[in-house]
C-alpha positions as CSV (number, residue, x, y, z in Angstrom):
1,X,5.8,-38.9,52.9
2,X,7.0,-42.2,53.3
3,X,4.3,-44.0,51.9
4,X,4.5,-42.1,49.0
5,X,8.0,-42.6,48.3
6,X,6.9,-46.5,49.1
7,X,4.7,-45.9,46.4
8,X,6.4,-44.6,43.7
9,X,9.3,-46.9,44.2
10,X,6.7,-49.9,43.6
11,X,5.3,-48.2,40.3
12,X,9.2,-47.6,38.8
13,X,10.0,-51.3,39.7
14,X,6.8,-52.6,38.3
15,X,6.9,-50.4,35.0
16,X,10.3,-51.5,34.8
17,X,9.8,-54.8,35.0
18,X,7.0,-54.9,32.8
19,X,8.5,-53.2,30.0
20,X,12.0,-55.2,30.3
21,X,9.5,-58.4,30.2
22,X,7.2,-57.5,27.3
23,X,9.1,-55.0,25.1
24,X,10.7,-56.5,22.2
25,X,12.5,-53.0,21.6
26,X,13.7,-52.8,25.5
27,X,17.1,-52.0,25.5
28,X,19.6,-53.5,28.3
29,X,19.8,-51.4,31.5
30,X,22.7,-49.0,32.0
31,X,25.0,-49.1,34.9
32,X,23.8,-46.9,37.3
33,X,24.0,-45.8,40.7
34,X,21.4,-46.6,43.7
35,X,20.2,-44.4,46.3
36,X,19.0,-46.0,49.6
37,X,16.9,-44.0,52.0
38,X,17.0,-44.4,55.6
39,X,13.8,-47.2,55.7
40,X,15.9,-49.3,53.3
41,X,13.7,-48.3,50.2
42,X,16.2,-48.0,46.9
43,X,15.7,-46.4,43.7
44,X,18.0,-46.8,40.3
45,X,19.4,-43.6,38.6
46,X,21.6,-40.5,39.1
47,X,22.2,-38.7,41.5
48,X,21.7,-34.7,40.1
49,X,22.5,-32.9,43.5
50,X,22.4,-32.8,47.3
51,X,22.2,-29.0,48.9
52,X,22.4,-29.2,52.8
53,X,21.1,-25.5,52.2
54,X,18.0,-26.7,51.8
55,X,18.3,-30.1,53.0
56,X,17.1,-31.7,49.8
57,X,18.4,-34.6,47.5
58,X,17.7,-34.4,43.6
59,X,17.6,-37.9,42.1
60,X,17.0,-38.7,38.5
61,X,15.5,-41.7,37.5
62,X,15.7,-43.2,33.8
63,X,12.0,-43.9,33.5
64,X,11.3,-39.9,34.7
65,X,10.8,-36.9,33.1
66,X,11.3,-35.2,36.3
67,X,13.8,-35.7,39.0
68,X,12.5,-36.9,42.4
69,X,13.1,-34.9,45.5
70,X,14.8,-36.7,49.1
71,X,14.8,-35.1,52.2
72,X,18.6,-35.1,53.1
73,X,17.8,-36.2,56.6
74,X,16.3,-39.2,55.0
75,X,19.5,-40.5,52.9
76,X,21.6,-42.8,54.2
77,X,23.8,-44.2,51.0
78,X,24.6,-43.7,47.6
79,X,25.8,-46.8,46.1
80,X,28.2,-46.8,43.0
81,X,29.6,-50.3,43.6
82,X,27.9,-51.1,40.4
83,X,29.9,-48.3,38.2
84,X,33.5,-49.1,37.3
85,X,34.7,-46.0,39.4
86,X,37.7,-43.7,38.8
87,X,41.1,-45.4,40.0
88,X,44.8,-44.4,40.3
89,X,46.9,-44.4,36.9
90,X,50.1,-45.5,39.5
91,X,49.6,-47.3,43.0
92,X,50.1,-44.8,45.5
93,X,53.4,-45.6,47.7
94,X,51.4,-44.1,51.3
95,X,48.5,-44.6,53.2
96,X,47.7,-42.2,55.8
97,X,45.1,-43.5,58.6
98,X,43.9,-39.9,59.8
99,X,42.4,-40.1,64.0
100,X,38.6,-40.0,62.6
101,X,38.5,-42.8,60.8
102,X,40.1,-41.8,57.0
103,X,42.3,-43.7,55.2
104,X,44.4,-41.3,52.1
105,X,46.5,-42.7,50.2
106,X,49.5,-41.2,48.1
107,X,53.2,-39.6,47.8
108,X,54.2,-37.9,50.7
109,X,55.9,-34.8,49.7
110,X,56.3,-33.4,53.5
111,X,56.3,-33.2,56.9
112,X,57.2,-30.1,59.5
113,X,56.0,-30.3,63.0
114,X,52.3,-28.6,62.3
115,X,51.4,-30.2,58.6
116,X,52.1,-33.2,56.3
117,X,51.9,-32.6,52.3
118,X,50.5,-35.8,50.6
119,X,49.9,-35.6,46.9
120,X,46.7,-37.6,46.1
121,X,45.6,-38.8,42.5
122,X,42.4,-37.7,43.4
123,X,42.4,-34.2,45.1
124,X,45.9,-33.0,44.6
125,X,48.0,-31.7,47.0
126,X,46.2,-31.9,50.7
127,X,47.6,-30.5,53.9
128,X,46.6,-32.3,56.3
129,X,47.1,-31.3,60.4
130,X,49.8,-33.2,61.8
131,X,47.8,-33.7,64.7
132,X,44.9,-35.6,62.7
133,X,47.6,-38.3,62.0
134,X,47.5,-41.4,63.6
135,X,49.8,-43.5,61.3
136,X,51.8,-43.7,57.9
137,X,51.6,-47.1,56.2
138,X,53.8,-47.9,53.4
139,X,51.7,-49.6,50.6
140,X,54.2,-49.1,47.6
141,X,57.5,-51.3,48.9
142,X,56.9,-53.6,46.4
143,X,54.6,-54.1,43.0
144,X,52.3,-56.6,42.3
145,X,53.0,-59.3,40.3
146,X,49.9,-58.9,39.2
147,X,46.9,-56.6,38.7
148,X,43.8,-57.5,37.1
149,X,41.4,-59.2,35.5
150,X,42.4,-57.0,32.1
151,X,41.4,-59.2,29.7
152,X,39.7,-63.2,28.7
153,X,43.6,-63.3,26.9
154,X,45.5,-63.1,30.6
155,X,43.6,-66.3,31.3
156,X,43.1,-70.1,30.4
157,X,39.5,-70.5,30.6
158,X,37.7,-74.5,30.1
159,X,36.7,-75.0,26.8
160,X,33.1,-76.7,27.2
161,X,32.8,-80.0,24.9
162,X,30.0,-79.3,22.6
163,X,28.8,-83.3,23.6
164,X,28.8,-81.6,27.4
165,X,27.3,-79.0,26.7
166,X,24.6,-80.1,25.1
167,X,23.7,-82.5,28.6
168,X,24.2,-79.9,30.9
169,X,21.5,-77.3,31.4
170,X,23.5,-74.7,32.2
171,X,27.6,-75.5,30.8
172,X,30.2,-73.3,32.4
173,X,31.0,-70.1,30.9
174,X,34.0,-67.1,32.0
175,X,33.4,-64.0,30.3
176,X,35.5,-60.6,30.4
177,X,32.7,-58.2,31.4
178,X,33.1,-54.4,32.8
179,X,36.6,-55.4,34.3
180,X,35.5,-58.6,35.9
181,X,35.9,-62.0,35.5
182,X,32.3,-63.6,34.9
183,X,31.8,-67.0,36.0
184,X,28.6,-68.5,35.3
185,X,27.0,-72.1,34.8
186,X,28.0,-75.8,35.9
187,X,32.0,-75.7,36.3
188,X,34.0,-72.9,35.2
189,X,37.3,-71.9,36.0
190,X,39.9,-69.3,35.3
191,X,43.6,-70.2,35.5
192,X,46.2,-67.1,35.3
193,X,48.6,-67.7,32.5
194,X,52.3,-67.1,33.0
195,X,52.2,-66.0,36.8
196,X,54.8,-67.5,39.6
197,X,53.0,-66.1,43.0
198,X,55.4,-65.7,45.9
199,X,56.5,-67.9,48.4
200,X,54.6,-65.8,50.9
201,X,51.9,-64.3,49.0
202,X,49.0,-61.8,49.6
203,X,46.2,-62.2,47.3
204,X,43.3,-59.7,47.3
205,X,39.8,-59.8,45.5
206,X,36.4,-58.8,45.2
207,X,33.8,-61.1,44.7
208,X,29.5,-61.3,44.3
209,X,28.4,-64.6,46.1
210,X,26.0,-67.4,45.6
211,X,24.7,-70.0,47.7
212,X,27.1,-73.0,46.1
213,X,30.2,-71.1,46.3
214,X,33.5,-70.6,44.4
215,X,37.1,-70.2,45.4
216,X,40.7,-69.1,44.5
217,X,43.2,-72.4,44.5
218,X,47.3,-71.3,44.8
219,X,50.4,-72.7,44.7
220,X,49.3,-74.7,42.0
221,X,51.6,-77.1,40.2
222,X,49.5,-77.9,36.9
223,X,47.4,-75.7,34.9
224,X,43.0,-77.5,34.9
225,X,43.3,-79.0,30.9
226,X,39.8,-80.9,31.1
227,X,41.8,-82.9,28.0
228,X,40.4,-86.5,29.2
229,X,36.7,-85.3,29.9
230,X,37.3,-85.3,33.7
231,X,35.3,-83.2,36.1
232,X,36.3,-79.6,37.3
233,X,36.7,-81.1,40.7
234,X,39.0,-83.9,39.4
235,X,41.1,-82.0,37.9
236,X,41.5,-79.7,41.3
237,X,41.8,-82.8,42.9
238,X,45.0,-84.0,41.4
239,X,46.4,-81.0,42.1
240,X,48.7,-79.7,44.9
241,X,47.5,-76.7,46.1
242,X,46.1,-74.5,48.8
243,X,42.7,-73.0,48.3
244,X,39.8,-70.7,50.1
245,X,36.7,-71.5,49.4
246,X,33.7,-68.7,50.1
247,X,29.6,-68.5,49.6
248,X,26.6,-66.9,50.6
249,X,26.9,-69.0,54.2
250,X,30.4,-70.4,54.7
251,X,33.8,-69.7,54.3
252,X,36.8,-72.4,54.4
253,X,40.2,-73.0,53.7
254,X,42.7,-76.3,52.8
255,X,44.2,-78.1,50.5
256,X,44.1,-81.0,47.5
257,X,46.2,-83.8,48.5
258,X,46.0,-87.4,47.3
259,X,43.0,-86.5,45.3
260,X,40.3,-84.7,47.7
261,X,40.2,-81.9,48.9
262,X,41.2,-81.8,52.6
263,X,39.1,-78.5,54.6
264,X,41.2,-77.7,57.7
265,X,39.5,-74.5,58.7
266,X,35.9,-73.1,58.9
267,X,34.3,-70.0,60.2
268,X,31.5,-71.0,62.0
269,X,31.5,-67.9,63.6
270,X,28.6,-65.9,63.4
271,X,30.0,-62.6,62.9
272,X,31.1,-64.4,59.7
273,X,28.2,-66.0,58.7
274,X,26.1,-62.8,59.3
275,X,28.7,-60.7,57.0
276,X,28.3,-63.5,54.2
277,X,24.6,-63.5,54.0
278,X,23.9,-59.9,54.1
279,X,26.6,-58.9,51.0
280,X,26.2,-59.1,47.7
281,X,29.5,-58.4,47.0
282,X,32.8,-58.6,49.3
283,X,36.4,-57.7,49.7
284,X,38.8,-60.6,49.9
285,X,42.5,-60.9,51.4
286,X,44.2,-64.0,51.7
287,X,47.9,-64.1,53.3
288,X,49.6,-67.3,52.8
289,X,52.6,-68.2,53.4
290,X,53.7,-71.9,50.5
291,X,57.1,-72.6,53.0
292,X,55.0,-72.3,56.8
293,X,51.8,-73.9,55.4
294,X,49.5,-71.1,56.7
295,X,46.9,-69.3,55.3
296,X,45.2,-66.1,56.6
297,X,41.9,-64.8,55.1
298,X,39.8,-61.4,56.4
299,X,36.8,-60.3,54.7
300,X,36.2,-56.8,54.1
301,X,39.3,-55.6,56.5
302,X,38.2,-58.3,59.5
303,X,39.8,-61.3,60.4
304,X,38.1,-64.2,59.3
305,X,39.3,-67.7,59.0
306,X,43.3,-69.1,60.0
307,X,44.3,-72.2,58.2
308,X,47.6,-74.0,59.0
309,X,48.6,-77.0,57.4
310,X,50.0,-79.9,59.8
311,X,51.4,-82.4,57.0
312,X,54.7,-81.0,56.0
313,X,54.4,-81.8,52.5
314,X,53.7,-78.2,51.1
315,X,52.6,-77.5,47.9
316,X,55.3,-76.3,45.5
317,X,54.0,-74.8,42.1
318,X,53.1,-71.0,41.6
319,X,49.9,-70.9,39.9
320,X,46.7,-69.4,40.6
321,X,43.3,-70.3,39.0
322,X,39.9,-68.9,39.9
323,X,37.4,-71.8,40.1
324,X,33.3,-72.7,40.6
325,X,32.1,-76.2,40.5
326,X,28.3,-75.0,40.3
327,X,26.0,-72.1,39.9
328,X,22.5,-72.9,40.0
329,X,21.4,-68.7,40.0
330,X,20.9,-67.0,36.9
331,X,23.5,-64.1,37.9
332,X,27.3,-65.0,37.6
333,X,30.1,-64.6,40.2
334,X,32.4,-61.8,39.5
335,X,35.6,-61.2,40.2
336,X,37.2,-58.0,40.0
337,X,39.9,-56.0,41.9
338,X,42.4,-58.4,41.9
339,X,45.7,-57.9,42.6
340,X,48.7,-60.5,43.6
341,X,51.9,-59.0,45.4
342,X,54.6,-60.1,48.4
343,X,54.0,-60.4,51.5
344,X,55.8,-59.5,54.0
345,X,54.5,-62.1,56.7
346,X,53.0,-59.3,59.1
347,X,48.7,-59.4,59.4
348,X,46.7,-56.0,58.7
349,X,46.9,-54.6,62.2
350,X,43.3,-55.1,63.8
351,X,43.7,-52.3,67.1
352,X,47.5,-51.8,67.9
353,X,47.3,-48.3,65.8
354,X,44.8,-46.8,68.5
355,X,47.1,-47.8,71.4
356,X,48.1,-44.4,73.1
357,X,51.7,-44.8,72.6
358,X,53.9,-42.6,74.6
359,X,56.4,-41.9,71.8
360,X,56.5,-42.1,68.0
361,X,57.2,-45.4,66.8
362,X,58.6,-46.9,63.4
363,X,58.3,-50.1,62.1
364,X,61.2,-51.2,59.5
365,X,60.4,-53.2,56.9
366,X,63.2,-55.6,57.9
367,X,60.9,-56.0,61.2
368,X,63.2,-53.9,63.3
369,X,61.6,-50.9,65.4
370,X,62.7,-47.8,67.3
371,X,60.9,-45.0,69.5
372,X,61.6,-41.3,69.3
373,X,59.9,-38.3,68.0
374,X,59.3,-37.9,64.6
375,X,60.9,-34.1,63.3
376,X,60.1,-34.0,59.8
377,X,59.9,-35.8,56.3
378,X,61.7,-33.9,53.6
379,X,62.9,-35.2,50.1
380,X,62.2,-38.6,51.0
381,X,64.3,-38.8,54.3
382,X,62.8,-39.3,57.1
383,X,64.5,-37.0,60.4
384,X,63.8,-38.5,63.8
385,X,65.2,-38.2,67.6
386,X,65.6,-41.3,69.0
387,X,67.2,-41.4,72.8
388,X,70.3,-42.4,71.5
389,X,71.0,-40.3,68.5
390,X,68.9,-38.7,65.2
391,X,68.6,-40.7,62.6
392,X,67.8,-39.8,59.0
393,X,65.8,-42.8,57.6
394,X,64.9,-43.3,53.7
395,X,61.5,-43.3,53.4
396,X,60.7,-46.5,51.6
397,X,62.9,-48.2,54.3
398,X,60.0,-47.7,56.8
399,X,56.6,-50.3,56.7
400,X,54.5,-48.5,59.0
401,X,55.1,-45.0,61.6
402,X,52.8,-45.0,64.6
403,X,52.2,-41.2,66.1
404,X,52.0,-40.8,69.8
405,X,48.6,-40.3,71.1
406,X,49.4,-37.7,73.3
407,X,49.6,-35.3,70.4
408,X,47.0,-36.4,68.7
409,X,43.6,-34.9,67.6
410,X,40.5,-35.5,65.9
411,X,37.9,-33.6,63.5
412,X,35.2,-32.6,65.0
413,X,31.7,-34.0,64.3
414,X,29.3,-31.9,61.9
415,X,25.9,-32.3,60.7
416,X,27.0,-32.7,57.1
417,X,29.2,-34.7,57.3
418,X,29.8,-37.6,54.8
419,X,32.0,-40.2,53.9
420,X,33.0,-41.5,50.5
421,X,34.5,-44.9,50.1
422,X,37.0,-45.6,47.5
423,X,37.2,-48.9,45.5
424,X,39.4,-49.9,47.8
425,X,40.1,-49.3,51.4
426,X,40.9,-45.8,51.4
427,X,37.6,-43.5,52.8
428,X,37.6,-39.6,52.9
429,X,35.2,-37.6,55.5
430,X,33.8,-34.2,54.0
431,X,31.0,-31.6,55.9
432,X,29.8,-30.9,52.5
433,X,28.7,-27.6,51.1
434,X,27.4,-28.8,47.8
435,X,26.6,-32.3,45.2
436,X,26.4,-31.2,42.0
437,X,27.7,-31.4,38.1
438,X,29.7,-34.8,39.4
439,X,31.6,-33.0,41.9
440,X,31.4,-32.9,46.3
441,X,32.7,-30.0,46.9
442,X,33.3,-29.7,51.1
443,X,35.8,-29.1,54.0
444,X,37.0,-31.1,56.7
445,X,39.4,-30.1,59.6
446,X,41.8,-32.2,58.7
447,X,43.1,-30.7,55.2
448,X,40.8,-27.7,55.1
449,X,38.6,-27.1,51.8
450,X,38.4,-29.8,49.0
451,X,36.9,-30.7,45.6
452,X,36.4,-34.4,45.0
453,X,35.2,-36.0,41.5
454,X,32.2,-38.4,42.4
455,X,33.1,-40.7,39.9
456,X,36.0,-41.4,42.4
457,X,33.7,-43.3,45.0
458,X,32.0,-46.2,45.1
459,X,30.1,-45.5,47.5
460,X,28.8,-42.2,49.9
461,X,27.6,-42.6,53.4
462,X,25.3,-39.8,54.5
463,X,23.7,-39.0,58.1
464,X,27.1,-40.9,59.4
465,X,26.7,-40.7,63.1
466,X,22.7,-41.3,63.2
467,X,23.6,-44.4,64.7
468,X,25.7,-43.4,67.5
């Protein structure tokens, strides 16, 4: 069987090849999803429907008549990534980290002591077990400064001189492309018009890699003009600014100071360097902080490189600019998903949520925390028994409530069992009942039965615990 499905995925890539190659009629590809089987083989198309019933996969491809058919035990992803998927209208205020793993985001409408009500853009209204919870985040407190890329009009991109361009082979180019930023060429660069970033910033991105890299400088204190024929990296040079750096083998941080550009932190690890070569596209979050001269950076939710400047001359502007001094591959970087906001100086927590804590714990957003036992969440007052006295808390005061562990429970472990990641960090587990007609339809022992669009996910994991 699998040297059959070896062998039909050879012939689609090969006819498809051919035919984009030779035909003078071939049309550009549409987006489309890609399913990857268990022995890493991957196939373009749609998927038409998944019945655990039966244990079989429909999958249409666009050079078919006929849809193929998967074995179900076989499937291990379905990857969207490459589909702009269905987002929030509104960023939702919540995040709820559930024991097994999920992370739900939106309002929260209640809490009593056996259920919490959270309103979700993309299954309604879920009541999920109390004792599934294993923390409340607040991601709303404050709203980006900004949220993009939107538009080529929210940027200042180089203007290649037509003498320039004519030497180089490949003269820089940013295009506006399915909601990314498309950087492509020998030195291009995007610079965010009329944005002041905060003094203690936290930018976060998603980015394809190549081997010669590109980067996100910050604080920056003069917009790149290329007026006087200088280099891209002259004109970063003169500059002061932070900046990250990232490719397909290294990540760094620094700064420009006294023209050239100072690195003051690499991530030789190998964790690192394993993560950068084996993804084609990754999720960046950089915390910096202009007045302490420190700059965080984790990649895909991981720690991953600490930068702290030790001359106390920090930069002082606000800009931002998006920047690649080379790209000697034939595909562009792009940059989506971007979104600039406040930080509140405190790192993603990294373990301190799966400490067994003995009581309930809340984390102010002026820093300050208390211990108790949280009674309910009603009308956007939060009631809770501390040893001292109850308190009734405003919701949006909170950052972050840790549950005990002693009261806590987790889902149990099913055979169909998926999980669907969201464009961003959020991830829902389902034991599925039915794919079909863009829906997942499923249930799950935290919130009981659900109906999830597809178009929702950018990705689906199947056969989740194959591994374990």
């Amino acid at each position: 069987m699998q040297e059959r499905i070896k062998g039909i995925l050879f012939l689609f890539l090969f006819v498809s090849g051919f035919s984009a190659i030779c035909g003078d009629e071939a049309k550009p590809a549409d987006k489309s999803s890609v399913i990857i089987l268990k022995n890493n083989d991957m196939l373009h198309g749609g998927l038409l429907s998944v019945s655990p019933v039966d244990g079989k996969v429909l999958w249409q491809h666009p050079d078919s008549k006929t849809p193929f058919s998967f074995l179900l035990k076989n499937l291990r992803q379905i990857d969207s990534s490459g589909i702009d998927p269905k987002i929030s209208k509104d960023s939702p205020p919540f995040a709820l980290v559930l024991t097994n793993g999920d992370v739900l985001s939106g309002s929260i409408i209640s809490m009593d002591t056996a259920y919490v009500m959270l309103k979700t853009w993309f299954a309604g209204d879920l009541k999920i077990d109390r004792r599934m919870l294993k923390e409340i985040i607040n991601t709303g407190s404050s709203q980006p400064v900004f949220k993009g890329p939107n538009s080529l009009n929210e940027w200042h991109v180089q203007k290649m001189d037509p003498e320039n361009a004519m030497e180089s082979d490949m003269p820089g180019k940013v295009e506006f492309k399915d909601g990314c930023l498309a950087m492509s060429g020998y030195e291009a660069y995007a610079d965010k018009k009329d944005i002041k970033i905060p003094e203690m910033v936290k930018m976060e991105y998603t980015t394809t890699l190549n081997n010669d890299g590109s980067g996100v400088i910050f604080f920056t204190d003069a917009p790149i003009t290329n007026k006087d024929g200088n280099s891209l990296d002259s004109e970063i040079y003169r500059m002061k600014a932070y900046g990250v750096s990232i490719s397909r083998h290294s990540i760094s941080a620094g700064r420009c100071r006294n023209g050239e550009w100072q690195s003051g932190g690499d991530s030789a690890e190998a964790r690192i360097r394993n993560l950068l070569a084996s993804s084609p596209k990754i999720k960046v979050d950089i915390y910096a902080s202009r007045k302490a001269g420190t700059i965080n950076v984790f990649l895909n939710n991981s720690p991953a490189l600490k930068y702290i400047d030790q001359d106390s001359d920090f930069p002082k502007g606000g800009g931002l600019c998006f920047v690649m001094v080379d790209n000697s591959e034939n595909a562009p970087i792009q940059i989506s998903n971007i979104k600039i906001g406040a930080w509140d100086g405190k790192l993603p927590s990294t373990g301190s949520s799966d400490e067994q804590l003995d009581k309930d714990t809340i984390l102010f957003s002026n820093k300050d925390k208390t211990t108790g036992r949280l009674r309910s969440i009603n009308n956007g007052s939060i009631q809770f028994d501390t040893e001292f006295a109850q308190l009734a808390v405003p919701l949006e005061r909170i950052s972050s409530i840790l549950t005990s562990g002693e009261k806590r429970r987790q889902a149990r472990r099913e055979i169909n069992d998926v999980k669907a990641y969201f464009d961003g960090d959020d991830c829902i587990t389902v034991n599925i009942s039915d794919i079909s007609g863009g829906k997942i339809k499923g249930r799950s022992e935290n919130f009981g039965e659900v109906t999830l669009d597809m178009d929702a996910f950018s990705k689906i994991s199947f056969n989740i615990y194959d591994e374990d």
